[in-house]
N, CA, C and O atoms as a Tinker XYZ file with bonds, in Angstrom:
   456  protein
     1  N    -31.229000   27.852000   12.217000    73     2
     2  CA   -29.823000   27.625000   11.938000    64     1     3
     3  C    -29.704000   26.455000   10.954000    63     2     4     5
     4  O    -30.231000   25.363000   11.167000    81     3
     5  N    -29.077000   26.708000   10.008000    73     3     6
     6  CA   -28.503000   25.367000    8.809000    64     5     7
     7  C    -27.707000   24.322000    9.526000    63     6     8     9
     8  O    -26.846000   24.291000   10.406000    81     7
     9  N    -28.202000   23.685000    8.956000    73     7    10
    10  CA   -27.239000   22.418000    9.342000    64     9    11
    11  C    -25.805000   21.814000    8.380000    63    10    12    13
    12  O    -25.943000   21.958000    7.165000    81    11
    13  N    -24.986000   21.413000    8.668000    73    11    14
    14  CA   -24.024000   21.544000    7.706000    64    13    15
    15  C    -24.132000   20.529000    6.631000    63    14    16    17
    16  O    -24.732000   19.652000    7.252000    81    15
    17  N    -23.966000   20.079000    5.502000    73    15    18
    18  CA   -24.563000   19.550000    4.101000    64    17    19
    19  C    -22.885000   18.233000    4.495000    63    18    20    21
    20  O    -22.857000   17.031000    4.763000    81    19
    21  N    -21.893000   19.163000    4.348000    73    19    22
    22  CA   -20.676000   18.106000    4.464000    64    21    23
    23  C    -19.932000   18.418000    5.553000    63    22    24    25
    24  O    -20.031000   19.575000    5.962000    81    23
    25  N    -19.246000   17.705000    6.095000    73    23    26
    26  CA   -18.072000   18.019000    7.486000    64    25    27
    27  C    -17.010000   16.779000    7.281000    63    26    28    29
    28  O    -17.321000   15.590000    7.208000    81    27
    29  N    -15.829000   17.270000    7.214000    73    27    30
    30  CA   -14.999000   16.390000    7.305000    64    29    31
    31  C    -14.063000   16.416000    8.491000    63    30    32    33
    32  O    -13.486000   17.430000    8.884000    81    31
    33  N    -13.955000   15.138000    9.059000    73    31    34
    34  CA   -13.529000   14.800000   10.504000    64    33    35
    35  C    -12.263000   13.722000   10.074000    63    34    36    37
    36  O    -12.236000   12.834000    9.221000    81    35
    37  N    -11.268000   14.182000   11.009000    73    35    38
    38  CA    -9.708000   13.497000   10.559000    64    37    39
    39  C     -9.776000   12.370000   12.349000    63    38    40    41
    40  O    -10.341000   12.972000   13.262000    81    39
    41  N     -9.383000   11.308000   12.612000    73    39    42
    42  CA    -9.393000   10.895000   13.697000    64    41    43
    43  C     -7.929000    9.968000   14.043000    63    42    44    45
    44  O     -7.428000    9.087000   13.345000    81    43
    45  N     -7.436000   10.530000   15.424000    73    43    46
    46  CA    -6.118000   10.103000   15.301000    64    45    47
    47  C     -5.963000    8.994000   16.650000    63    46    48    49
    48  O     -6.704000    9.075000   17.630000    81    47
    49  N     -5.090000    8.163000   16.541000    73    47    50
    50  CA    -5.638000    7.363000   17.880000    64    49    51
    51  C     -4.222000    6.135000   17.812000    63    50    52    53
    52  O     -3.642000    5.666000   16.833000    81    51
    53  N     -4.003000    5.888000   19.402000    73    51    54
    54  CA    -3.280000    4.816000   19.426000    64    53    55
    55  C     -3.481000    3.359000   19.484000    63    54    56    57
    56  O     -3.215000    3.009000   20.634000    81    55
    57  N     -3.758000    2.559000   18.911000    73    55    58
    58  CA    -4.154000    1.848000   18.933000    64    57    59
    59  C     -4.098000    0.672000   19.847000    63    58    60    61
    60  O     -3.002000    0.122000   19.964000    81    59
    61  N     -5.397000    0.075000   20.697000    73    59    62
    62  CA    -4.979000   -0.207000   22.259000    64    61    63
    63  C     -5.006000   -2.184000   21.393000    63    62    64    65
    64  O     -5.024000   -2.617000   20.240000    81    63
    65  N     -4.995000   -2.737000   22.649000    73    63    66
    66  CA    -5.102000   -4.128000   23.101000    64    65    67
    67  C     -6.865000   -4.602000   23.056000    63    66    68    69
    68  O     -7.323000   -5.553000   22.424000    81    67
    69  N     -7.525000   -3.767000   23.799000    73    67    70
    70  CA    -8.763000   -3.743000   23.567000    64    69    71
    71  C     -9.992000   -2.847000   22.394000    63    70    72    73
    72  O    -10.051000   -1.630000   22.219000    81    71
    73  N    -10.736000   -3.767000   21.831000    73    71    74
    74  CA   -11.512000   -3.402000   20.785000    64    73    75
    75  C    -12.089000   -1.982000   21.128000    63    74    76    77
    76  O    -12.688000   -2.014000   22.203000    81    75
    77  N    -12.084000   -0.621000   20.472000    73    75    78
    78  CA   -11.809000    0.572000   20.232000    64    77    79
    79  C    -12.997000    1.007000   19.527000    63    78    80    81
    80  O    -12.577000    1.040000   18.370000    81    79
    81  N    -14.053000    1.316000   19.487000    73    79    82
    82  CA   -14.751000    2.567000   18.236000    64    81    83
    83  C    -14.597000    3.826000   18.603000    63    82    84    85
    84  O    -14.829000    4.507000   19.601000    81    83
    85  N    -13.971000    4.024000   17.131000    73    83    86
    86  CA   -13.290000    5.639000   17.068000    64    85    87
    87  C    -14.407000    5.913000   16.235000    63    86    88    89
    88  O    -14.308000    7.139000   16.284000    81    87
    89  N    -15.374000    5.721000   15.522000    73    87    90
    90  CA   -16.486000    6.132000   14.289000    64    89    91
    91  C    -17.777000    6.008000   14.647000    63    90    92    93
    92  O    -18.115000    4.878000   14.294000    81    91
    93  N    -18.420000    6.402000   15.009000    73    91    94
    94  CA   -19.856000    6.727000   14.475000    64    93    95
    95  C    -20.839000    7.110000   13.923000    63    94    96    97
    96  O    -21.503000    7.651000   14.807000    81    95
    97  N    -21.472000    7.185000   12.804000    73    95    98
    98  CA   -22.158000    7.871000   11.508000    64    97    99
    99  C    -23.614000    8.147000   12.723000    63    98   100   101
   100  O    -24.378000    7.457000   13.398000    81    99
   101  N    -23.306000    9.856000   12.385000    73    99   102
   102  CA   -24.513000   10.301000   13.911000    64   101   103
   103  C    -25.896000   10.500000   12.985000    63   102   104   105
   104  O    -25.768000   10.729000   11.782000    81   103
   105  N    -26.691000   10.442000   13.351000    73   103   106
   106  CA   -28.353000   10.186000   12.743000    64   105   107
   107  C    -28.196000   11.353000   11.964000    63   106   108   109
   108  O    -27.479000   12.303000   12.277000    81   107
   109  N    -28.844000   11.266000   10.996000    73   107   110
   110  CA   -29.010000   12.247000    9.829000    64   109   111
   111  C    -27.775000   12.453000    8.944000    63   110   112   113
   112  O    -27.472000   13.438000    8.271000    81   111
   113  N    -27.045000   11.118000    9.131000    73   111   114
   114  CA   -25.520000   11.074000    8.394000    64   113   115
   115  C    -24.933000    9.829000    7.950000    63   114   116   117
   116  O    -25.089000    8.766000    8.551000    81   115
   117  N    -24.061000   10.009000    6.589000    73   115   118
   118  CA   -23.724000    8.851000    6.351000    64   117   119
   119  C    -22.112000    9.410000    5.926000    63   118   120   121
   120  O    -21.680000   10.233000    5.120000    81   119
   121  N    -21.601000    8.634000    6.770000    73   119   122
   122  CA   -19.867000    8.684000    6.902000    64   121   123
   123  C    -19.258000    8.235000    5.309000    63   122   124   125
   124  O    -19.871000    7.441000    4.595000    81   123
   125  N    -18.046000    8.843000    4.929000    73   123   126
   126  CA   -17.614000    7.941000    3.809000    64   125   127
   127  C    -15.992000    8.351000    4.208000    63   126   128   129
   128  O    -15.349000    9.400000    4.179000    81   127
   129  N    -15.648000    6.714000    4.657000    73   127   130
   130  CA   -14.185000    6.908000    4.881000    64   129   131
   131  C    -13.278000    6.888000    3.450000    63   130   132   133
   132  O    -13.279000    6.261000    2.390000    81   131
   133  N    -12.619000    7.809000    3.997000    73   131   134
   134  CA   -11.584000    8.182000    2.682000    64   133   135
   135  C    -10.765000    7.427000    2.889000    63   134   136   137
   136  O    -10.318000    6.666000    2.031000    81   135
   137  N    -10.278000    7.489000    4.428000    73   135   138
   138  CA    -8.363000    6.925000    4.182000    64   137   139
   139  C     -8.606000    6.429000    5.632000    63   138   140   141
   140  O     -9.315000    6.862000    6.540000    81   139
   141  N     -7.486000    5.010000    5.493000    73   139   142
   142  CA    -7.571000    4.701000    6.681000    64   141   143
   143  C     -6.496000    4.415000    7.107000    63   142   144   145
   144  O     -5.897000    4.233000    6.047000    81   143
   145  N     -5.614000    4.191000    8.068000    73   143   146
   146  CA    -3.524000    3.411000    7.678000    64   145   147
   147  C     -3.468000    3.424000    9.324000    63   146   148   149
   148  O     -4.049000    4.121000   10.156000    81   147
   149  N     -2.715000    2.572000    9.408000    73   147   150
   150  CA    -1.917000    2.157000   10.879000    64   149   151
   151  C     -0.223000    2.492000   10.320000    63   150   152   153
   152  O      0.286000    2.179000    9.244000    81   151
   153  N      0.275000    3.099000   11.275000    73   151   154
   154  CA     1.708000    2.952000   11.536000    64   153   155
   155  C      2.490000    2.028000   12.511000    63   154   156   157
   156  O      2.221000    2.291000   13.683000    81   155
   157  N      3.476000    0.915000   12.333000    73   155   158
   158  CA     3.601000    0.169000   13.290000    64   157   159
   159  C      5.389000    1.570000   13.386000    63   158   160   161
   160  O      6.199000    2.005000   12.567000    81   159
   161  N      5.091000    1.758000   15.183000    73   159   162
   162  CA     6.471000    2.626000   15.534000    64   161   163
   163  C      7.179000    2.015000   16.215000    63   162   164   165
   164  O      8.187000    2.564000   16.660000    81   163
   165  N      6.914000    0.804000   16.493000    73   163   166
   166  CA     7.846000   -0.102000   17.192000    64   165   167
   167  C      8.980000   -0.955000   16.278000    63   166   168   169
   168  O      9.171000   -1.011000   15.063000    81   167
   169  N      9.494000   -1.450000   17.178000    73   167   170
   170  CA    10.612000   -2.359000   16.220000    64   169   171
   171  C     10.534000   -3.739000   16.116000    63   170   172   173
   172  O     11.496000   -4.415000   15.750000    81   171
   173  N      8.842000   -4.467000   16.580000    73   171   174
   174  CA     8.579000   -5.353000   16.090000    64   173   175
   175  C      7.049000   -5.739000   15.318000    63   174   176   177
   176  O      6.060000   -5.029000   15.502000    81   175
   177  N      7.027000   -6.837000   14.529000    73   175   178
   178  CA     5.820000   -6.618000   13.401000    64   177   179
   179  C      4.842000   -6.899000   14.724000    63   178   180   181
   180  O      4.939000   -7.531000   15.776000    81   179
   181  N      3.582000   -5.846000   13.891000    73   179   182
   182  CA     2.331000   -5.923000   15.339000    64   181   183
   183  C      1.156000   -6.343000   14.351000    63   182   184   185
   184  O      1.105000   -6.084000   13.148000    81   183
   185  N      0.411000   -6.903000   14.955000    73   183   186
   186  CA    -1.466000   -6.839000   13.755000    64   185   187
   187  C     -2.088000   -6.076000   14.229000    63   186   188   189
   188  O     -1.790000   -5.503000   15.278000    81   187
   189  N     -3.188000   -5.867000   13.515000    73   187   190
   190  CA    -3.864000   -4.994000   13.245000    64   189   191
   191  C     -5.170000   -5.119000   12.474000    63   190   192   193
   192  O     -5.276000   -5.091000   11.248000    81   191
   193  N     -6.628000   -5.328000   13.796000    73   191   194
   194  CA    -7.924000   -5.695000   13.144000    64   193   195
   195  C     -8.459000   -4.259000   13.081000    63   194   196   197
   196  O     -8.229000   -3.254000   13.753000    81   195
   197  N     -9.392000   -4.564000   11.853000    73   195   198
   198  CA   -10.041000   -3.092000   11.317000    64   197   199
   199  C    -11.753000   -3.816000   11.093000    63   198   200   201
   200  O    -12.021000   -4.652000   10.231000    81   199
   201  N    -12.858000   -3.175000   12.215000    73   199   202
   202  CA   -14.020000   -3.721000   11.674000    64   201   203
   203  C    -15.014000   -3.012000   11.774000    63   202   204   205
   204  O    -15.030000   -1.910000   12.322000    81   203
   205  N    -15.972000   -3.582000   11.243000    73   203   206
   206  CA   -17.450000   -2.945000   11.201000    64   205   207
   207  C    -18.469000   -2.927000   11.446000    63   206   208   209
   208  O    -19.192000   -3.827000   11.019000    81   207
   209  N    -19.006000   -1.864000   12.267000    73   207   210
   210  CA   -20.380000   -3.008000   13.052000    64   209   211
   211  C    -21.649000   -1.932000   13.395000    63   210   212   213
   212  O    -21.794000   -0.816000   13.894000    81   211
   213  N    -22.451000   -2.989000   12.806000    73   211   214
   214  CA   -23.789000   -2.856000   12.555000    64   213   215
   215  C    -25.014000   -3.698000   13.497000    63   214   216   217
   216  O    -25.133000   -4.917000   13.617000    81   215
   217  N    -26.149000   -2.245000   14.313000    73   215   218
   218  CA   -27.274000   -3.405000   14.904000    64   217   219
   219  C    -28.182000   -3.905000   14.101000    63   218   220   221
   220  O    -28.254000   -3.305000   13.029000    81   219
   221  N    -28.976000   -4.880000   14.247000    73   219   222
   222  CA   -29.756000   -5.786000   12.585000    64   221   223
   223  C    -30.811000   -6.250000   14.035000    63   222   224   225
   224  O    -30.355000   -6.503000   15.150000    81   223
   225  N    -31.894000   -6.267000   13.760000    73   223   226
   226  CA   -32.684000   -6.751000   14.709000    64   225   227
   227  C    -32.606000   -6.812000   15.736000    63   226   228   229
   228  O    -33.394000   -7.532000   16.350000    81   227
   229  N    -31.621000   -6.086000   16.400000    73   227   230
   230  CA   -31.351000   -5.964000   17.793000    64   229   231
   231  C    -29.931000   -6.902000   18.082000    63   230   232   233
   232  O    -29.380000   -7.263000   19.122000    81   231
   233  N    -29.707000   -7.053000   17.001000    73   231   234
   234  CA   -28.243000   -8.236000   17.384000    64   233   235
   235  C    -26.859000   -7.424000   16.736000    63   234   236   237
   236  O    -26.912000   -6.807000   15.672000    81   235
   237  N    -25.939000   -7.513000   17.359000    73   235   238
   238  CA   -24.527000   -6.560000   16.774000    64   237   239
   239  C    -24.026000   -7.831000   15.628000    63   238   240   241
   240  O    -24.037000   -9.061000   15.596000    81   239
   241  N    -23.662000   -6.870000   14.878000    73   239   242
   242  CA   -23.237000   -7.607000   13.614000    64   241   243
   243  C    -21.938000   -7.363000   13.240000    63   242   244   245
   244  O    -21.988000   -6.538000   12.329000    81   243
   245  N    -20.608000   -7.712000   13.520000    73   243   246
   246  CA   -19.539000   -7.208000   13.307000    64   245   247
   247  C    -18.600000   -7.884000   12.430000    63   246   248   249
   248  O    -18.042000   -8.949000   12.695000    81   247
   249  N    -18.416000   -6.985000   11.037000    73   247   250
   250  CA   -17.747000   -7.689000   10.054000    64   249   251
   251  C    -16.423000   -7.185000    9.946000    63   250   252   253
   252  O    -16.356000   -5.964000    9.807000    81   251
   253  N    -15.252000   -7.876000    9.978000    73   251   254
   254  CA   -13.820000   -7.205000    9.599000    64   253   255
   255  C    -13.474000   -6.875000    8.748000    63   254   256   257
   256  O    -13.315000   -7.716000    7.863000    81   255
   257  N    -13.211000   -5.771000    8.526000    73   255   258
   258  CA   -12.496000   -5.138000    7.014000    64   257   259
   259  C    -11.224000   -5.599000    6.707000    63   258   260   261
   260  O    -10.760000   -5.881000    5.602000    81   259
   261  N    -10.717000   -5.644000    7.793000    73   259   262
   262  CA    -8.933000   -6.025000    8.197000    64   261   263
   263  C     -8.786000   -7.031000    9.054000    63   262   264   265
   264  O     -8.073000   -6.560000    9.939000    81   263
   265  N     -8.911000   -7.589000    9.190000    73   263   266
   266  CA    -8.398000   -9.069000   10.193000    64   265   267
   267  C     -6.913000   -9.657000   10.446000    63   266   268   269
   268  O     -6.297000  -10.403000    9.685000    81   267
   269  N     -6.460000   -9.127000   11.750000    73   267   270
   270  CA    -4.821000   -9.515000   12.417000    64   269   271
   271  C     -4.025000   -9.625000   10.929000    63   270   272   273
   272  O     -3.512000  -10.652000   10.484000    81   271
   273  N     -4.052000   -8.496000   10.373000    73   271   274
   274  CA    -3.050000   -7.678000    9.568000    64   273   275
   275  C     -1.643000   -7.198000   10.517000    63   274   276   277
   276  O     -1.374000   -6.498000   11.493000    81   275
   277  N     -1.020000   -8.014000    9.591000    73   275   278
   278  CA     0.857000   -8.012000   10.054000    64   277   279
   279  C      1.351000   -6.435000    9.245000    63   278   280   281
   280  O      1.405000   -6.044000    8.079000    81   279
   281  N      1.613000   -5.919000   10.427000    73   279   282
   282  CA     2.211000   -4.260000   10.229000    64   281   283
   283  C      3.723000   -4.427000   10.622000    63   282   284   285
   284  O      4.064000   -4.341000   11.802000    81   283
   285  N      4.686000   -4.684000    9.545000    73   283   286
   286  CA     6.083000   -4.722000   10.214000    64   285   287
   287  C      6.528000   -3.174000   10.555000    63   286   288   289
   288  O      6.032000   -2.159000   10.066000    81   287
   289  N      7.530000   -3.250000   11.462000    73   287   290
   290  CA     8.190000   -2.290000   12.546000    64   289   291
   291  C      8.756000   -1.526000   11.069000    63   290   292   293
   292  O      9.252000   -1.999000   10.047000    81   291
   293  N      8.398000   -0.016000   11.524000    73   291   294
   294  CA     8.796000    1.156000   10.955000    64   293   295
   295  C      7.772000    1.075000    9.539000    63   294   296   297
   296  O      8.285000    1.471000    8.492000    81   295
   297  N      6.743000    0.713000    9.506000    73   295   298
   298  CA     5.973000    0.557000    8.335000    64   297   299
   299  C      4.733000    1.018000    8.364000    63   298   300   301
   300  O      4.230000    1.095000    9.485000    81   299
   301  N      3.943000    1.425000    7.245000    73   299   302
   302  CA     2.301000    1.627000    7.418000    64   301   303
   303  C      1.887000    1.356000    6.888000    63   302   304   305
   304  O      2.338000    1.487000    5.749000    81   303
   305  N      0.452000    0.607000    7.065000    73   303   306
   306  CA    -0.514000    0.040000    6.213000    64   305   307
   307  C     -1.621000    0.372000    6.211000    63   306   308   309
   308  O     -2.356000    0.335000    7.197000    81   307
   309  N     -2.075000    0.934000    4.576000    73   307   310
   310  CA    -3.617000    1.464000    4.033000    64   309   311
   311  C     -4.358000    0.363000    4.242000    63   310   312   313
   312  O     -4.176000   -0.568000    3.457000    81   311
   313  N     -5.245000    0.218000    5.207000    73   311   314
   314  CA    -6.836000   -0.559000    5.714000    64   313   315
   315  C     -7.765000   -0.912000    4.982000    63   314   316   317
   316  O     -8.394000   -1.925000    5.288000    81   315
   317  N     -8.173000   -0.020000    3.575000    73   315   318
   318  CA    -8.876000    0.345000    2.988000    64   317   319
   319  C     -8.135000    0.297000    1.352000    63   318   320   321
   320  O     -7.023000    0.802000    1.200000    81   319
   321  N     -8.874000   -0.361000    0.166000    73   319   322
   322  CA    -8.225000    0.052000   -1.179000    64   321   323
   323  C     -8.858000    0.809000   -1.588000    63   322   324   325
   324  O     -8.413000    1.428000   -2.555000    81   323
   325  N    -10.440000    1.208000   -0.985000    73   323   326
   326  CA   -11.220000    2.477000   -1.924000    64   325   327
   327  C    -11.836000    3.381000   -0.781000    63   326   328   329
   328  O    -11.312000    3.977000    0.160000    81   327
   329  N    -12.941000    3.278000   -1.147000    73   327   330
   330  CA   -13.925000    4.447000    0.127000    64   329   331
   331  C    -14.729000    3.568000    0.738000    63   330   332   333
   332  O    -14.928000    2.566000    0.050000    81   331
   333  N    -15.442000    3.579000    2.125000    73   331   334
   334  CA   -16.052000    3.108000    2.451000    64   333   335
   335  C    -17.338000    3.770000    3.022000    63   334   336   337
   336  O    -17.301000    4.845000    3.621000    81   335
   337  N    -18.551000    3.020000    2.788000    73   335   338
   338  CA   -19.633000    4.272000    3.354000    64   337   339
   339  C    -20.054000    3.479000    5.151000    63   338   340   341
   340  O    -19.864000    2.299000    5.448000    81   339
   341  N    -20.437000    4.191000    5.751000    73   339   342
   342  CA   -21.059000    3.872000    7.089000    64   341   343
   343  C    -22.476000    4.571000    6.994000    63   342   344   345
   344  O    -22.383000    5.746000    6.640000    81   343
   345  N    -23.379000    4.262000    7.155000    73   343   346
   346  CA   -24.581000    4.243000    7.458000    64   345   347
   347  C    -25.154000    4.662000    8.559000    63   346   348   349
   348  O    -24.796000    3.909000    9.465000    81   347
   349  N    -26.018000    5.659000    9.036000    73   347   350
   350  CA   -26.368000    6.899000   10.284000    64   349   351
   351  C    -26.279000    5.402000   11.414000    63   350   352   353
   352  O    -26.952000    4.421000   11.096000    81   351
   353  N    -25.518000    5.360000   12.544000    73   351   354
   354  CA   -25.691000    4.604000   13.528000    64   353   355
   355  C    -25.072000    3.514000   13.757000    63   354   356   357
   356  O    -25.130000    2.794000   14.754000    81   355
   357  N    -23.940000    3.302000   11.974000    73   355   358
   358  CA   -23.084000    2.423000   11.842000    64   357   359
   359  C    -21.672000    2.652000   13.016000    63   358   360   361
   360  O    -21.543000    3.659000   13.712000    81   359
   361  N    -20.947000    1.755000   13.013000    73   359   362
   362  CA   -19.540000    2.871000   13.892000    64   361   363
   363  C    -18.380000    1.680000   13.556000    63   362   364   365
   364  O    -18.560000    0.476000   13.375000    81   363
   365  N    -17.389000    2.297000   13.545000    73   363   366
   366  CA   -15.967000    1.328000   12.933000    64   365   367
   367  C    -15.151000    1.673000   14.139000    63   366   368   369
   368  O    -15.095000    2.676000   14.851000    81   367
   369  N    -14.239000   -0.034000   14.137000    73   367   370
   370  CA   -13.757000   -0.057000   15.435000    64   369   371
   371  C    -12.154000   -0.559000   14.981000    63   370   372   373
   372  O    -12.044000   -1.176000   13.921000    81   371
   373  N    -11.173000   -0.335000   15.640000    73   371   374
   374  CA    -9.680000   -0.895000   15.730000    64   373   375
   375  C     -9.422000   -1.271000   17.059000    63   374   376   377
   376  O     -9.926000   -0.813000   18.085000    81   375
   377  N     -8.206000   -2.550000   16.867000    73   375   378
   378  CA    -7.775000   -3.607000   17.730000    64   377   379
   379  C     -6.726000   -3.686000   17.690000    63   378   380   381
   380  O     -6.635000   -3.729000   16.463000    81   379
   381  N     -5.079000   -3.792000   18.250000    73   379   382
   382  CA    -4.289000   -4.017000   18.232000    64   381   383
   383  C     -3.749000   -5.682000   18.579000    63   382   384   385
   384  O     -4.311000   -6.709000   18.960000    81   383
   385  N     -2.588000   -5.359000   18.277000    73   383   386
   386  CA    -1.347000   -6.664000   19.233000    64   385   387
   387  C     -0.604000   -6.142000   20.126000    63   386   388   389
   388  O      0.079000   -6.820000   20.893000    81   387
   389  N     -0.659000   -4.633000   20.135000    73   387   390
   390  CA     0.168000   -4.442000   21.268000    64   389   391
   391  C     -0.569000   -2.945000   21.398000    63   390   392   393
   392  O     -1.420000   -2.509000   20.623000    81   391
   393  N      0.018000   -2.214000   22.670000    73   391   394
   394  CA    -0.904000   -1.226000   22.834000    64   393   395
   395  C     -0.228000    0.151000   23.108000    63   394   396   397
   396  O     -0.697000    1.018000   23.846000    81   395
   397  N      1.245000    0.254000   22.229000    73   395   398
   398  CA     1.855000    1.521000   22.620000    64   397   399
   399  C      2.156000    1.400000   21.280000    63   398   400   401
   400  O      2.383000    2.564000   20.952000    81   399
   401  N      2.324000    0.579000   20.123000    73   399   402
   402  CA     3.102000    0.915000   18.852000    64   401   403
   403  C      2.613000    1.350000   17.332000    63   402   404   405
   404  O      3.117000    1.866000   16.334000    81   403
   405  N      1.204000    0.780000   17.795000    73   403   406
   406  CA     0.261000    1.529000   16.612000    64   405   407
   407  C     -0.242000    2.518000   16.611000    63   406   408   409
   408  O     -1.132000    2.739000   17.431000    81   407
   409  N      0.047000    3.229000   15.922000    73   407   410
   410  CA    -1.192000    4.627000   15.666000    64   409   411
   411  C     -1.774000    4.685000   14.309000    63   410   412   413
   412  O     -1.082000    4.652000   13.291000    81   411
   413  N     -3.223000    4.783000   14.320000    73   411   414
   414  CA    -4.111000    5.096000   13.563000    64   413   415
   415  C     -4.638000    6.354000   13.196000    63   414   416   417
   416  O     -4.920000    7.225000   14.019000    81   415
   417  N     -4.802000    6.486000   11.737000    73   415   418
   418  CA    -5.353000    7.528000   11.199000    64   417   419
   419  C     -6.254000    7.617000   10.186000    63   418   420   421
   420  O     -5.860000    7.234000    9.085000    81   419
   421  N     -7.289000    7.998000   10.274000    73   419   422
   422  CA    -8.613000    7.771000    9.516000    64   421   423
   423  C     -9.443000    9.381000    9.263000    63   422   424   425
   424  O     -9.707000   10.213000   10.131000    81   423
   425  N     -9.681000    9.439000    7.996000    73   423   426
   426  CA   -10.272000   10.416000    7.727000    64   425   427
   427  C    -11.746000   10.606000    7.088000    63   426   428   429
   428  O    -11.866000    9.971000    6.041000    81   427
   429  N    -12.640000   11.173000    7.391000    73   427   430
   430  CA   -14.069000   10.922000    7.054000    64   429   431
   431  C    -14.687000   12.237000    7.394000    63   430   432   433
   432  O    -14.673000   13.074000    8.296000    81   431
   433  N    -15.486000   11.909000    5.706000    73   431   434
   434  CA   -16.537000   12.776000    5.167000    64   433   435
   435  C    -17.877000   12.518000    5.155000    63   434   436   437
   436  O    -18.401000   11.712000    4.386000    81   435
   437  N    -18.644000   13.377000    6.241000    73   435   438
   438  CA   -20.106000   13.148000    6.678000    64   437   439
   439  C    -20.766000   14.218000    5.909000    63   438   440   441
   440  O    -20.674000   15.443000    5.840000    81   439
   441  N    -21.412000   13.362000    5.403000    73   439   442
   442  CA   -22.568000   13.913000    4.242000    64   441   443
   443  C    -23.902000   13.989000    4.896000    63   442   444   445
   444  O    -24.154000   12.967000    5.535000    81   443
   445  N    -24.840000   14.910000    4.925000    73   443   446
   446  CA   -26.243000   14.964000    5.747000    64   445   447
   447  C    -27.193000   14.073000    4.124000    63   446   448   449
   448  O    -27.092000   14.110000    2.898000    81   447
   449  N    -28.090000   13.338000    5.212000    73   447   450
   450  CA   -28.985000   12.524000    4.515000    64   449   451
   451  C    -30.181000   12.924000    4.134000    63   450   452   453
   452  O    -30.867000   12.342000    3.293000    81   451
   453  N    -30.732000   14.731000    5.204000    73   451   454
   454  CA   -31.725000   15.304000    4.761000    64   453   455
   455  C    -31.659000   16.068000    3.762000    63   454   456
   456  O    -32.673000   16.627000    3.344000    81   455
């Protein structure tokens, strides 16, 4: 059986209080996020961390793409100004300020590495 060359995966999610990975680039794959955006649906401004994290010698390495980004009420904000790649085993995580008013949407194209 073939294995698939590209797959594109859309991921939808509310964004909680506690740190979240919605992404994982699965072995024999390297993720390339297209699009990434929070909607704040509440009626007050919420933040919004966007990060990235990588094991390196056995130690987690977690860098923010987005750091307590102010999302005012009835608004959305692109995470991302270009593409981003993730690396087989990499995984991207979201964080809120509150845990009923954000929703996230992220879309990604897994490319096989064999």
């Amino acid at each position: 059986m073939a294995i698939a060359v590209n797959v594109f995966r859309t991921f939808t999610q509310t964004v909680g209080t506690a740190s979240s990975v919605f992404y994982t680039a699965p072995s024999g794959y390297t993720g390339v996020v297209l699009l990434s955006q929070v909607t704040n649906l509440g009626s007050q401004t919420h933040n919004m961390t966007f990060n990235y994290k990588r094991t390196a010698n056995g130690s987690l390495i977690e860098t923010p793409i987005v750091k307590d980004l102010a999302v005012p009420p009835s608004d959305t904000a692109n995470l991302l100004s270009g593409k981003l790649v993730v690396e087989s085993g990499d995984s991207l995580s979201i964080l809120g300020s509150n845990a009923t008013d954000l929703n996230f949407l992220a879309s990604v194209l897994e490319t096989s590495n064999l």
